[in-house]
LOGU-266063 format. One record per residue (C-alpha): residue in three letters; x, y, z. Coordinates in Angstrom, 2 decimals, padded with zeros to 5 digits. Example, Ala and Ser with C-alpha at 12.3 -4.5 7.8 and 13.67 -1.06 7.14 Angstrom:
   resn      east     north        up
    ALA    012.30   -004.50    007.80
    SER    013.67   -001.06    007.14
END
This chain:
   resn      east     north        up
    UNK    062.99    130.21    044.73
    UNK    066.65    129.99    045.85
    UNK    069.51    130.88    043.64
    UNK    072.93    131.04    043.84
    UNK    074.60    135.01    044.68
    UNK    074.90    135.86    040.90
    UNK    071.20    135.03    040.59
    UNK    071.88    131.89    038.39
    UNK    069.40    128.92    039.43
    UNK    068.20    125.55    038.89
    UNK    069.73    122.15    037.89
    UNK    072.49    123.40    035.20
    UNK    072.74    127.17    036.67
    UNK    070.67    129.51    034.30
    UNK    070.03    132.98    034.75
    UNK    066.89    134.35    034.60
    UNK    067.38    135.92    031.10
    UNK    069.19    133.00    029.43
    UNK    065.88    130.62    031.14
    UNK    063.20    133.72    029.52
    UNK    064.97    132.65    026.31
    UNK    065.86    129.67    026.02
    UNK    064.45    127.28    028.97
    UNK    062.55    124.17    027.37
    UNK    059.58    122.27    028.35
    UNK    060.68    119.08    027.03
    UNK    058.66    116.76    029.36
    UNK    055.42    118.76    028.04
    UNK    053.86    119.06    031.23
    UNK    053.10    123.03    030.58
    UNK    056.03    124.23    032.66
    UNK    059.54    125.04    032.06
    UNK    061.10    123.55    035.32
    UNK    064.57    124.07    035.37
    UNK    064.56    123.61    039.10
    UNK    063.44    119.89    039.56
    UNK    062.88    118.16    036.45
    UNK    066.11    116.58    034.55
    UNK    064.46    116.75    031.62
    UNK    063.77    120.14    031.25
    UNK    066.94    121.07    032.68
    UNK    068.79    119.13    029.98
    UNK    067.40    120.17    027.15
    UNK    067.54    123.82    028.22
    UNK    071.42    123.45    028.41
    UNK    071.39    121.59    024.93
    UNK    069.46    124.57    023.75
    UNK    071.98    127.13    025.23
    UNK    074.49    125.43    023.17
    UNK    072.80    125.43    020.17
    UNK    071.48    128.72    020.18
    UNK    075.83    129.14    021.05
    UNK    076.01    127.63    017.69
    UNK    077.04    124.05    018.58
    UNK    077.41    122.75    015.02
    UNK    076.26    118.62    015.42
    UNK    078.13    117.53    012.38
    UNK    081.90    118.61    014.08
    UNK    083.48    118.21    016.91
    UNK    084.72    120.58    019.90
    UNK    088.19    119.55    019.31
    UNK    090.62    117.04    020.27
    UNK    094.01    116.67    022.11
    UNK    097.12    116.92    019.37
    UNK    100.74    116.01    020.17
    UNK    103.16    119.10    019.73
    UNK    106.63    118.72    017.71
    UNK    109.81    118.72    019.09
    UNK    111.31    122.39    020.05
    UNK    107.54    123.99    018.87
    UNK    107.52    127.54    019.26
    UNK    103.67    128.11    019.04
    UNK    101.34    130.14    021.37
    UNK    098.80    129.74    023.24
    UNK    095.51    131.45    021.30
    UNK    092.63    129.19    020.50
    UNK    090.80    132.28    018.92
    UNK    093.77    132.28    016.31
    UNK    091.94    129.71    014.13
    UNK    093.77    128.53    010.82
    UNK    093.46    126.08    008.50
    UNK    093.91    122.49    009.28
    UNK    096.53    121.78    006.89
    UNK    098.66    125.09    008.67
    UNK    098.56    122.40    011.92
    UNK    099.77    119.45    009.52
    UNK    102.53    121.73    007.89
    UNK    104.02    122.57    011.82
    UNK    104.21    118.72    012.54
    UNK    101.38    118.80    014.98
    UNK    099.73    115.35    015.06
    UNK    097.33    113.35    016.96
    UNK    098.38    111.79    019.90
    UNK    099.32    108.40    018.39
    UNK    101.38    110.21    015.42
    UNK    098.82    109.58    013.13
    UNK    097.24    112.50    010.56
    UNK    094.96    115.25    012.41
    UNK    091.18    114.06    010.46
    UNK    089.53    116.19    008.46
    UNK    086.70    116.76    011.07
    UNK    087.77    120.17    012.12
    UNK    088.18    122.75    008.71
    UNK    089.33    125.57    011.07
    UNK    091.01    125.17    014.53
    UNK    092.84    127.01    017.25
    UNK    095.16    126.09    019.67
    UNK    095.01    125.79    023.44
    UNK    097.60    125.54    025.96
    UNK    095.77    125.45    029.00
    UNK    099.41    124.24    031.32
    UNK    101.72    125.56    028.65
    UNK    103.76    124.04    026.18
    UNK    104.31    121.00    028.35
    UNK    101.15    120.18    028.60
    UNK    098.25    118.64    027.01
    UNK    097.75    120.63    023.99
    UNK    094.15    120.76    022.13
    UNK    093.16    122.26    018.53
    UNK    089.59    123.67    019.16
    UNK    087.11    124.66    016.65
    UNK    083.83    126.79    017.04
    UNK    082.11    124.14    018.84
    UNK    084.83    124.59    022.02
    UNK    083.60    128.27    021.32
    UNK    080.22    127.64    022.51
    UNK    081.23    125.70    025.77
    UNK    083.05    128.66    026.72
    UNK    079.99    130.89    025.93
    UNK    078.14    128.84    028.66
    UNK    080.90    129.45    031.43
    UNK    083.16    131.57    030.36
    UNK    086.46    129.77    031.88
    UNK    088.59    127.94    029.28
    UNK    089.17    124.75    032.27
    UNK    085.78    124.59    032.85
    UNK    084.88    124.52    028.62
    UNK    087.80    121.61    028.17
    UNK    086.08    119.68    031.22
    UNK    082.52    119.75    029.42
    UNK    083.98    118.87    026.05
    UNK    086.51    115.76    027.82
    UNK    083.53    114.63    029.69
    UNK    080.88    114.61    026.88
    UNK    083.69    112.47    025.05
    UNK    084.30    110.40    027.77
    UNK    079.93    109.86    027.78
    UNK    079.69    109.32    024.44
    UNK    082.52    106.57    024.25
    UNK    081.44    105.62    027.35
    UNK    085.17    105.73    028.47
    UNK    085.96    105.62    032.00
    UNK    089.73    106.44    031.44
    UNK    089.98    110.51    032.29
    UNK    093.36    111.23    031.35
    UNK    094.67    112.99    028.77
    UNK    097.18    111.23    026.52
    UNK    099.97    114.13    027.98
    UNK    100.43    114.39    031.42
    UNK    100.09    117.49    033.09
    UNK    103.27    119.24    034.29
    UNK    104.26    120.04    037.27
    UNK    106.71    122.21    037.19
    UNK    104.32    124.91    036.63
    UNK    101.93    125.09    039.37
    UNK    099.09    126.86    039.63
    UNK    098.20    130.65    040.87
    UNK    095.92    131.37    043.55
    UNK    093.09    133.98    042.75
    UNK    095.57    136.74    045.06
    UNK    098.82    136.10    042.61
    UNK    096.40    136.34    039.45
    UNK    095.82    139.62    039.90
    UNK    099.23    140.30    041.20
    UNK    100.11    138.93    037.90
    UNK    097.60    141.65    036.19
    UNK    098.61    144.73    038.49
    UNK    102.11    144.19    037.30
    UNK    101.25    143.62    033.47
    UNK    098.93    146.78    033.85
    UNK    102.13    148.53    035.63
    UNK    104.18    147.66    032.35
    UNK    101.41    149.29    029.91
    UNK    099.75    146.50    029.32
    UNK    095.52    147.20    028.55
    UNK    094.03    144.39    030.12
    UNK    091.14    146.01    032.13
    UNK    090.56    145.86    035.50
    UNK    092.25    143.45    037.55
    UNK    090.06    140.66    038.94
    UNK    092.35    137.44    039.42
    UNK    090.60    135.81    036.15
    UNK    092.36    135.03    033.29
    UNK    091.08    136.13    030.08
    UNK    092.56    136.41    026.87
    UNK    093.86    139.91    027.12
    UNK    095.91    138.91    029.99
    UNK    096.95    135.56    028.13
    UNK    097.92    137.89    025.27
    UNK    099.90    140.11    027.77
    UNK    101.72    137.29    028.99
    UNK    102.49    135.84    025.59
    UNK    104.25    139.15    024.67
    UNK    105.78    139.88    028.16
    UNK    107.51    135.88    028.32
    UNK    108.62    136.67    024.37
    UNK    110.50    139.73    025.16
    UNK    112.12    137.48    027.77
    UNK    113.13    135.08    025.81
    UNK    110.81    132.67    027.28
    UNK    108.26    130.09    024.83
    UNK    104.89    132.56    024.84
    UNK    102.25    130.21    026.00
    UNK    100.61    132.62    027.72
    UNK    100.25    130.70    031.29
    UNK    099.74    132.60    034.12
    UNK    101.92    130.13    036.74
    UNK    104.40    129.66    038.39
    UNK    106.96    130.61    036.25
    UNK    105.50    133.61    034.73
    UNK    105.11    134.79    038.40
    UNK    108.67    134.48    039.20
    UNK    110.01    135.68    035.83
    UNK    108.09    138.85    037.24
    UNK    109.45    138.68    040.40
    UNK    113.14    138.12    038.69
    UNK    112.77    140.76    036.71
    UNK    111.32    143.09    039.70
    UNK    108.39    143.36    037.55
    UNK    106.00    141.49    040.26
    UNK    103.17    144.18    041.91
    UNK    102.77    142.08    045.13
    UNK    099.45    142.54    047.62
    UNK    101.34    140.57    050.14
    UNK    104.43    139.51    051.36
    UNK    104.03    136.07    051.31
    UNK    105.94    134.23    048.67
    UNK    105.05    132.00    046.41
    UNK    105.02    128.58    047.09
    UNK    106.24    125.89    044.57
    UNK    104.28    123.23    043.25
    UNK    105.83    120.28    044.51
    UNK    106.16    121.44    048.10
    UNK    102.31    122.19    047.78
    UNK    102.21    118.64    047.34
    UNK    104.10    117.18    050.35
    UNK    103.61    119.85    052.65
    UNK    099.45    118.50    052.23
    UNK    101.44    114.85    052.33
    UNK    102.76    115.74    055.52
    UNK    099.35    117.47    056.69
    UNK    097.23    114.17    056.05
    UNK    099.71    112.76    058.99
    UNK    099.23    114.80    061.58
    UNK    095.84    116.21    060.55
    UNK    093.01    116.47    063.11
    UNK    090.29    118.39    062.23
    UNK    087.82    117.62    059.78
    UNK    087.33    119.34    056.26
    UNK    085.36    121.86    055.91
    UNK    081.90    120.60    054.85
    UNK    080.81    123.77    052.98
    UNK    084.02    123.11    050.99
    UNK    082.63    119.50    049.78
    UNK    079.51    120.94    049.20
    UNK    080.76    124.11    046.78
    UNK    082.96    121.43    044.69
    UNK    079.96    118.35    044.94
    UNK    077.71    121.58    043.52
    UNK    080.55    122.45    040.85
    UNK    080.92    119.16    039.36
    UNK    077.12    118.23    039.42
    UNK    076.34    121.09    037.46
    UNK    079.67    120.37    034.83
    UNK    078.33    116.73    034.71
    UNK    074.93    117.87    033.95
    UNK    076.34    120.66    031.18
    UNK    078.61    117.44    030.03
    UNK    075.58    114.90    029.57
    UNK    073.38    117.72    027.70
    UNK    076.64    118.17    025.22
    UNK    076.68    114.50    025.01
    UNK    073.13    114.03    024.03
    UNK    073.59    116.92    021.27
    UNK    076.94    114.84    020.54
    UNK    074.94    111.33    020.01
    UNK    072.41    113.42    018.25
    UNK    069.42    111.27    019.86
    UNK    068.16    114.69    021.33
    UNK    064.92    115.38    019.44
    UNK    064.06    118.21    018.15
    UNK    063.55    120.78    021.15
    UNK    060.54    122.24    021.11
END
């Protein structure tokens, strides 16, 4: 048997641990094949999440729209009362009441306070637990909305900015190094970002005057730099954004060699096993999953 080089394996990417307790064999053929039956594979995620606690009778979330001038952060493990959201003018995207669905929710920022904006209950909690990246939890939980509607329009109601590009892994953990150089206990700096560095950003932007959202971008990397804050690895500055954009405009013209097929492969892997995690959510969603055995 092949895995992948963390050891994880089969159609939705368990370990060998999580499949000793908690791989299914929902097809009843005598063998828990995670490997090449769809079946099995799918209700061994679905079991993941509700051994995770996936509650049926809630859902993950949903995207909100943000007052004017809101000052809020970025901490989706800060959950509060629904009626704390309604009292800071936070609404659902077409400015009606946020539903009683959710008793307790947090909220995420995942591009800052420009951005889409979600309040996410314990459910979003146990899509993290399967991967634990906060993009790749808000993916599953779109997608197994977008499955269960059977809605073909993937956009969020807000656009995302882009004024606030992204980091590459390198600038993360420049971003880290130079929190870490400021006294900040985030642990050891890996280019991920958890919530301890979110935190450390929150309260780094704040004593700067800026809104905390707790983004690790472009803009937090260059207040750093501003401020002569930024640890660098290497010399080479950041780039913005928007000349990302047309500089790969500009490549597409003149380009001549072909992409790099082990690059399609690694994101055609990615999003098979997301769409896989996404259907299993959807099924427990539907609730037309029977009971796993």
């Amino acid at each position: 048997m092949k895995g992948s080089w963390a050891g994880a394996f089969g159609q939705t990417q368990f370990m060998p641990s999580t499949f000793l307790r908690l791989a299914q064999d929902f097809d009843g053929d005598g063998r828990k094949d995670l490997v090449n039956s769809s079946v099995n594979a799918l209700a061994s995620t679905a079991n993941f999440l509700k051994s995770a606690g996936y509650n049926i009778n809630e859902p993950w979330g949903y995207e909100v729209k943000l007052p004017p001038n809101f000052r809020g952060s970025n901490n989706r493990s800060n959950k509060k009362d629904i009626n704390y959201w309604r009292s800071q003018g936070i609404t659902l995207p077409n400015h009606h009441p946020l539903p009683d669905t959710l008793k307790n929710a947090g909220l995420l920022l995942p591009s800052g306070i420009k951005g889409p904006a979600f309040l996410v209950g314990k459910n979003f909690n146990s899509f993290y637990s399967y991967n634990a990246s906060e993009n790749y939890a808000l993916a599953i939980a779109h997608l197994s909305d977008l499955i269960d509607s059977n809605n073909i329009k993937v956009s969020f109601f807000t656009p995302w900015p882009t004024d606030d590009g992204g980091l590459t892994r390198r600038q993360n953990r420049e971003v880290q190094q130079s929190l870490i150089k400021l006294g900040y206990d985030i642990g050891e700096p890996d280019g991920i970002i958890g919530d301890k560095t979110r935190q450390a950003i929150q309260d780094y932007q704040r004593k700067h005057g800026k809104n905390p959202d707790g983004r690790s971008g472009t803009k937090t990397y260059n207040l750093l730099r501003s401020n002569n804050h930024l640890f660098l690895t290497s010399t080479q500055p950041i780039i913005q954004e928007s000349k990302i954009i047309q500089e790969s405009k500009d490549q597409k013209k003149n380009e001549t060699k072909p992409v790099s097929k082990s690059n399609n492969i690694l994101w055609a892997v990615g999003m098979g096993v997301s769409l896989i995690a996404g259907i299993a959510a959807s099924l427990i969603l539907r609730k037309k999953m029977p009971k796993l055995r």
